[in-house]
The first five atom37 places (N, CA, C, CB, O) and aatype in JSON, in Angstrom:
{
  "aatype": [20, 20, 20, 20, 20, 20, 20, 20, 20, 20, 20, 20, 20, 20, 20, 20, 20, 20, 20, 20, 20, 20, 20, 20, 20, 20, 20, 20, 20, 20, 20, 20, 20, 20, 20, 20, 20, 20, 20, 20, 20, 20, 20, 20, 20, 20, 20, 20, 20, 20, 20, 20, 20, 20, 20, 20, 20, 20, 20, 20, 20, 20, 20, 20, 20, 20, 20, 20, 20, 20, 20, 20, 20, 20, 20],
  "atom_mask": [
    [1, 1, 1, 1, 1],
    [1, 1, 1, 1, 1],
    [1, 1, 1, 1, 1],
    [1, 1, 1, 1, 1],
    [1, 1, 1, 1, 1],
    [1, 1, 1, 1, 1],
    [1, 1, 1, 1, 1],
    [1, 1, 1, 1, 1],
    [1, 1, 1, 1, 1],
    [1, 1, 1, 1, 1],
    [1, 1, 1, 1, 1],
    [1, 1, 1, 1, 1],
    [1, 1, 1, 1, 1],
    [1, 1, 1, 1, 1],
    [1, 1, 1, 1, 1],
    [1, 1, 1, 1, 1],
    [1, 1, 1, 1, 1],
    [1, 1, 1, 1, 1],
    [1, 1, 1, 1, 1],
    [1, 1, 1, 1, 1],
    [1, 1, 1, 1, 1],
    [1, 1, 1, 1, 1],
    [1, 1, 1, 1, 1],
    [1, 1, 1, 1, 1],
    [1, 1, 1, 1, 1],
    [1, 1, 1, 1, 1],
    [1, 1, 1, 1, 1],
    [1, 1, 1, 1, 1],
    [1, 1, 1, 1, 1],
    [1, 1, 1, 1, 1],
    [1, 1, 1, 1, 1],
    [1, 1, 1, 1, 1],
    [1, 1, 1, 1, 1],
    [1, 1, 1, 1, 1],
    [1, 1, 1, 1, 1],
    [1, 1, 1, 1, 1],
    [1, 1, 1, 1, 1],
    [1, 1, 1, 1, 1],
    [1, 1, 1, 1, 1],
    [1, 1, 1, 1, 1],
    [1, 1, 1, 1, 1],
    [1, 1, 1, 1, 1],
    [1, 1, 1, 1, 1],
    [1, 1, 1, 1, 1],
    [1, 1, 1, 1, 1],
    [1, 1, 1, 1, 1],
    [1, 1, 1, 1, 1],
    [1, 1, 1, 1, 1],
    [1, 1, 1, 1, 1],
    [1, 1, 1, 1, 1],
    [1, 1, 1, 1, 1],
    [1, 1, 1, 1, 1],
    [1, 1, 1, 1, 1],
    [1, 1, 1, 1, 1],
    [1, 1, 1, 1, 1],
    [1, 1, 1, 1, 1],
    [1, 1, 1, 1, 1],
    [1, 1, 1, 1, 1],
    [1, 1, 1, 1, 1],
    [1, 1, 1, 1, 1],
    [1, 1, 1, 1, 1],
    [1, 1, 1, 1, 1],
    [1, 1, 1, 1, 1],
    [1, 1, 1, 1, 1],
    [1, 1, 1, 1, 1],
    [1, 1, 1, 1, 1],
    [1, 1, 1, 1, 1],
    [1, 1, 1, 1, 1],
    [1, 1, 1, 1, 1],
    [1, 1, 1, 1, 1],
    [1, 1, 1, 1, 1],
    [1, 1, 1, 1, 1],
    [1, 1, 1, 1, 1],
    [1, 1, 1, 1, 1],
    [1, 1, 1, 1, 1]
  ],
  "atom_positions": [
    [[-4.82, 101.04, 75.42], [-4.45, 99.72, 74.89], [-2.95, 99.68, 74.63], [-5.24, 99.4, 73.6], [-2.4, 100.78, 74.62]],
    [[-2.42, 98.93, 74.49], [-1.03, 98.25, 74.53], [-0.81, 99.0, 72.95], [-0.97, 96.17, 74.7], [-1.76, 99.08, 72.17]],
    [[0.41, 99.48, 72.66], [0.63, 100.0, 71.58], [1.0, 98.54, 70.63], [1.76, 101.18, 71.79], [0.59, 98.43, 69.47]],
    [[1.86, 97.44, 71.35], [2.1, 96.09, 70.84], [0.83, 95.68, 69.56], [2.04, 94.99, 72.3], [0.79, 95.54, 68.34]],
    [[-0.01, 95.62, 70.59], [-1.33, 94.49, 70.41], [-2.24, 95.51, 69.31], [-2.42, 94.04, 72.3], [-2.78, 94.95, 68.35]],
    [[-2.36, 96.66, 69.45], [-2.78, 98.01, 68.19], [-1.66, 97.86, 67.1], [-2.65, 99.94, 68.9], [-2.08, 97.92, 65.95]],
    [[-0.9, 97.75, 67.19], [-0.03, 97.62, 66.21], [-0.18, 96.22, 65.43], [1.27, 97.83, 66.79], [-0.29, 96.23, 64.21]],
    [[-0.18, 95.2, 66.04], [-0.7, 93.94, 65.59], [-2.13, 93.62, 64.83], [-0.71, 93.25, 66.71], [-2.33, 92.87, 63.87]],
    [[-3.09, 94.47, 65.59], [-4.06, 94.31, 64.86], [-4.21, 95.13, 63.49], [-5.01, 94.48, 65.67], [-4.95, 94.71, 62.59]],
    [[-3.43, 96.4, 63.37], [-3.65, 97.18, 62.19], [-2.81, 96.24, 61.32], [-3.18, 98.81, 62.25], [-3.15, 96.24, 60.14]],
    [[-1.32, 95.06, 61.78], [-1.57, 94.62, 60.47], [-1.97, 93.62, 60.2], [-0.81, 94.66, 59.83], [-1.26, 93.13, 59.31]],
    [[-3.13, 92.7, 60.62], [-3.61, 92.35, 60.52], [-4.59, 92.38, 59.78], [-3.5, 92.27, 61.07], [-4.82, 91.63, 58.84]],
    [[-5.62, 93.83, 60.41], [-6.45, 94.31, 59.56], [-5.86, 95.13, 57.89], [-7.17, 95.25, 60.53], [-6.71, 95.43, 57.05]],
    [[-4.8, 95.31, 57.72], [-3.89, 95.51, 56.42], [-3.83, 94.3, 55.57], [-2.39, 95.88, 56.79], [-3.85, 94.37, 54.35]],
    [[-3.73, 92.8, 56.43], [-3.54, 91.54, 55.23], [-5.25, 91.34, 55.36], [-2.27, 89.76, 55.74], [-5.6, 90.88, 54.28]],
    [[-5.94, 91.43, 55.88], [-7.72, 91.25, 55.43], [-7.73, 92.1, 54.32], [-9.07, 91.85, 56.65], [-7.78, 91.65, 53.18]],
    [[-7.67, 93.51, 54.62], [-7.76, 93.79, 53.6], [-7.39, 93.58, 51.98], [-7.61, 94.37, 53.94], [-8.02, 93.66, 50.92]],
    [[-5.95, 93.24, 52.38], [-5.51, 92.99, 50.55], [-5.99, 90.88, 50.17], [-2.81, 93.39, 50.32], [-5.83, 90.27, 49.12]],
    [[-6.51, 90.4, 51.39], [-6.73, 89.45, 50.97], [-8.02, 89.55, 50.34], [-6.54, 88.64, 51.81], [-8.32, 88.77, 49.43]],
    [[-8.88, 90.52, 50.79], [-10.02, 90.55, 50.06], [-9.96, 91.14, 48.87], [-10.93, 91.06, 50.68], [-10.72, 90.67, 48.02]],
    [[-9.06, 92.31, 48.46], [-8.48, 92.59, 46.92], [-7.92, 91.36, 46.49], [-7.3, 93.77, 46.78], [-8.21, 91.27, 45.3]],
    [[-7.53, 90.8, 46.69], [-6.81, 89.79, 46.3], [-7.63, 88.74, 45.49], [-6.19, 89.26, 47.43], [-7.72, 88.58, 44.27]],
    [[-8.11, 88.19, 46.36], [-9.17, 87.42, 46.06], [-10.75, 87.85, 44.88], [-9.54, 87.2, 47.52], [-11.06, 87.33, 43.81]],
    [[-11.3, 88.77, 45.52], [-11.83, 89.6, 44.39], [-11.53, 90.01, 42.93], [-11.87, 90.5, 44.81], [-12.48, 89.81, 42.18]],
    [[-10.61, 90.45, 42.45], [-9.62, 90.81, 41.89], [-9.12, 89.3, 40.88], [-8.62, 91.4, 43.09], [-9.08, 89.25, 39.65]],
    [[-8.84, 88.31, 41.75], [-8.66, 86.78, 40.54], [-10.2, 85.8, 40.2], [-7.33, 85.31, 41.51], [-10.37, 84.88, 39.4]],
    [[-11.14, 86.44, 41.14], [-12.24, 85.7, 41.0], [-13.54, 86.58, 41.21], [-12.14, 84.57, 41.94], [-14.59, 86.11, 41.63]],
    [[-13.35, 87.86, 40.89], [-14.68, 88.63, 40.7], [-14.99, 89.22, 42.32], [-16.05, 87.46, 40.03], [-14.8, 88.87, 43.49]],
    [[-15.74, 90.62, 41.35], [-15.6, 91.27, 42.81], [-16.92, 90.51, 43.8], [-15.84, 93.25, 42.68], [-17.82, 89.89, 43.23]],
    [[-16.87, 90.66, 45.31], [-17.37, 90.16, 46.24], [-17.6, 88.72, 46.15], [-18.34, 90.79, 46.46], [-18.6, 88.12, 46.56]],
    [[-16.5, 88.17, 45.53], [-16.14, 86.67, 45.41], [-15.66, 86.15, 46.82], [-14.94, 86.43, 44.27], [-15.56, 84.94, 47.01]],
    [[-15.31, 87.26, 47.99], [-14.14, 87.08, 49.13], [-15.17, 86.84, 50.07], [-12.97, 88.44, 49.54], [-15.25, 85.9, 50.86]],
    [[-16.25, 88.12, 49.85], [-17.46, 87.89, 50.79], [-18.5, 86.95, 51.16], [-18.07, 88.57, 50.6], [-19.11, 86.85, 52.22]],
    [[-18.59, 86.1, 49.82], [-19.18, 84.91, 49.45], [-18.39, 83.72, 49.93], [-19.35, 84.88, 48.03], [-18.97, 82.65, 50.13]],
    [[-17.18, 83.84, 50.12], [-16.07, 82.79, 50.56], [-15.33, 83.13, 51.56], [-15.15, 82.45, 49.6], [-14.11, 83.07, 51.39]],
    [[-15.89, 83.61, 52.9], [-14.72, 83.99, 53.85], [-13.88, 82.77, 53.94], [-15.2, 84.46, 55.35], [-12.74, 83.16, 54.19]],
    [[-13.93, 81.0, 53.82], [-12.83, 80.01, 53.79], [-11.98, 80.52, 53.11], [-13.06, 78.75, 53.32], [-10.85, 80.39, 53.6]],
    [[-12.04, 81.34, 51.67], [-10.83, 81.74, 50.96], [-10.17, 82.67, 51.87], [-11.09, 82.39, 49.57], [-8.97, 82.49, 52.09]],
    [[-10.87, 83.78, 52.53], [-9.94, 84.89, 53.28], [-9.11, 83.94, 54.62], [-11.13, 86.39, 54.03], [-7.89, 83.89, 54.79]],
    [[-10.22, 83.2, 55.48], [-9.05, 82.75, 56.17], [-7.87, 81.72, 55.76], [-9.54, 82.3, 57.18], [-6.86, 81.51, 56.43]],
    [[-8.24, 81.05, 54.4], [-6.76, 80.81, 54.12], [-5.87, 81.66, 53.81], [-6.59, 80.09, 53.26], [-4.75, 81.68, 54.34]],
    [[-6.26, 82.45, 52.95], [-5.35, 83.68, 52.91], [-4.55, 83.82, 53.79], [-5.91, 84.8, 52.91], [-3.38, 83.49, 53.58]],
    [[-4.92, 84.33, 54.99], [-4.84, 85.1, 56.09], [-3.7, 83.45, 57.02], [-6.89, 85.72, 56.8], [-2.58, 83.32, 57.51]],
    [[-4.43, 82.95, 56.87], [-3.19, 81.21, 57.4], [-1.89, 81.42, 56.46], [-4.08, 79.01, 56.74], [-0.82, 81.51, 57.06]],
    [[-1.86, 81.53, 55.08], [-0.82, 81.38, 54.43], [0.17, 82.63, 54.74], [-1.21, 81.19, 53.07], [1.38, 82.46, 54.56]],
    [[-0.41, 84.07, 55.25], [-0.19, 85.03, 55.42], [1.3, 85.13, 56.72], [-1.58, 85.55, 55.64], [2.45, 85.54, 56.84]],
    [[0.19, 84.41, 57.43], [0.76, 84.07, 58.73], [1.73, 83.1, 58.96], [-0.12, 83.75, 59.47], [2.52, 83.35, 59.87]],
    [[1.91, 81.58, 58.09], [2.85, 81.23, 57.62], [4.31, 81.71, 57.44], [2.43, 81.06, 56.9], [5.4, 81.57, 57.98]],
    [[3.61, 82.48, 56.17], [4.94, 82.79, 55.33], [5.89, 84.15, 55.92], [4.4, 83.16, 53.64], [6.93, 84.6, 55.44]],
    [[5.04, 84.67, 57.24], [5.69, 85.81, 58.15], [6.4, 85.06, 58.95], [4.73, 86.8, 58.99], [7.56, 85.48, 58.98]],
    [[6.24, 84.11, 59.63], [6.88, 83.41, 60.81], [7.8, 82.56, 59.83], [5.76, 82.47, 61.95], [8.81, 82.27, 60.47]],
    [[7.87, 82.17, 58.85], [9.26, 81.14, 58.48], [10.0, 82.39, 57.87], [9.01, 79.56, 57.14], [11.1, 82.06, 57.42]],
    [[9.73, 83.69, 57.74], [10.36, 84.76, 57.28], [10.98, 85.12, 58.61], [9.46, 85.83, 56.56], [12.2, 84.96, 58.67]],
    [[10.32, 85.61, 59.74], [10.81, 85.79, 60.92], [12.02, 84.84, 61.34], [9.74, 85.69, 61.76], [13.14, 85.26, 61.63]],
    [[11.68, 83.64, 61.33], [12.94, 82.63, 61.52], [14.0, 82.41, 60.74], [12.6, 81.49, 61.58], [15.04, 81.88, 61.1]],
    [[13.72, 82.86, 59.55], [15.16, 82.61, 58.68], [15.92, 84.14, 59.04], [14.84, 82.34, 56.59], [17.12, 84.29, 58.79]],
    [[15.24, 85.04, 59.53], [15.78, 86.26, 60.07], [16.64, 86.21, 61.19], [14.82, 87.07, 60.4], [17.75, 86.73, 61.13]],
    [[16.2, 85.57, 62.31], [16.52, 84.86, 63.66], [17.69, 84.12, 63.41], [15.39, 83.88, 64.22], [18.7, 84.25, 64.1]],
    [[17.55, 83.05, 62.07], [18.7, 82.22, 62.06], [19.43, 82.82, 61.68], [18.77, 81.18, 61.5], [20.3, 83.04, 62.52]],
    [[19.64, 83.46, 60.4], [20.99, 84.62, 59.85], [21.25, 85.07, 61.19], [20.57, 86.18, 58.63], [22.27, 84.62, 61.71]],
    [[20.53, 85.89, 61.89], [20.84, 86.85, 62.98], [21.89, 85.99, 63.55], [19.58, 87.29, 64.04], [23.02, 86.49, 63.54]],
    [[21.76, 84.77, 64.06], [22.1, 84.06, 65.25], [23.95, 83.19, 64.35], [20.31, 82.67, 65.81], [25.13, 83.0, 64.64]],
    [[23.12, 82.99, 63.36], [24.77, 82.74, 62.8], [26.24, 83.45, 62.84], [24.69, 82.74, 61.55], [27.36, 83.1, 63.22]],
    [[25.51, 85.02, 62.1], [26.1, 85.8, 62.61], [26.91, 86.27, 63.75], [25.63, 86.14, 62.49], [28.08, 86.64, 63.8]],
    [[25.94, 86.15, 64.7], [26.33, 86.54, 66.24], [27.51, 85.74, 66.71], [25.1, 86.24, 67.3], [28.48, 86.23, 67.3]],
    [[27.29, 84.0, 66.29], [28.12, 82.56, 66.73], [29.31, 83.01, 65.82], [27.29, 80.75, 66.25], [30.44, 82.97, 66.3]],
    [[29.11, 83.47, 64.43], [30.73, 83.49, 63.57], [31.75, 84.5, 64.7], [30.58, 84.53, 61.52], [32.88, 84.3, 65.16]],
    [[30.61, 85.82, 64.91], [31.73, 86.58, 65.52], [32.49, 85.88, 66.61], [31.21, 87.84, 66.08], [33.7, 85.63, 66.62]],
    [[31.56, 85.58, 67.57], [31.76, 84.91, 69.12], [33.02, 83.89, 68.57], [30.06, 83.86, 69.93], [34.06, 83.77, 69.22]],
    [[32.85, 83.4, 67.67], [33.74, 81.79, 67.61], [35.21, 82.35, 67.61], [33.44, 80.63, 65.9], [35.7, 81.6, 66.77]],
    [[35.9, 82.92, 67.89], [37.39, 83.23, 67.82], [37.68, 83.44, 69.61], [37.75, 84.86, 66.68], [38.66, 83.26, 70.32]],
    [[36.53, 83.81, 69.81], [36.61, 84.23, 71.28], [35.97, 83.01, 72.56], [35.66, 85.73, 71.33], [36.17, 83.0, 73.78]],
    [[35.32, 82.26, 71.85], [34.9, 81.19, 72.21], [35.49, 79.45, 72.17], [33.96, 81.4, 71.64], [35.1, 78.42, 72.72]],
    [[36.48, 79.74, 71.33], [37.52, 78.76, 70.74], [38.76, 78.91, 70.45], [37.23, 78.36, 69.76], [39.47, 77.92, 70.26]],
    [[39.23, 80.14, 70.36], [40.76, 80.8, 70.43], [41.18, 80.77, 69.32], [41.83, 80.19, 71.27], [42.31, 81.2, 69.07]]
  ]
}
């Protein structure tokens, strides 16, 4: 298997997991099991808050890159 796509799924299977501590944990244990809608929101908000993290990463990155370039790009 693709080391990518194994790698993806372990963390994946890492935010199931703490979503089900999670959840358990503010609302009693096997509260998560009784409510998988709570885990896959979890798991939506999870995924969310990685990708607008990823992009504000991307954007710094890319600002960066344009400040240097701009002396050489504009004289």
């Amino acid at each position: 298997m693709d080391p990518t796509k194994t790698q993806a799924a372990d963390t994946v299977d890492v935010y199931l997991d703490r979503a089900v501590e999670a959840i358990d944990r503010r609302f009693g244990q096997g509260h998560a099991a009784a409510h998988p809608d709570l885990i896959a929101a979890y798991l939506q908000a999870s995924a969310i808050e990685s990708a607008v993290n990823a992009g504000r990463i991307a954007s710094r990155e890319t600002n960066e890159t344009l400040l240097k370039l701009k002396p050489r790009l504009f004289g």
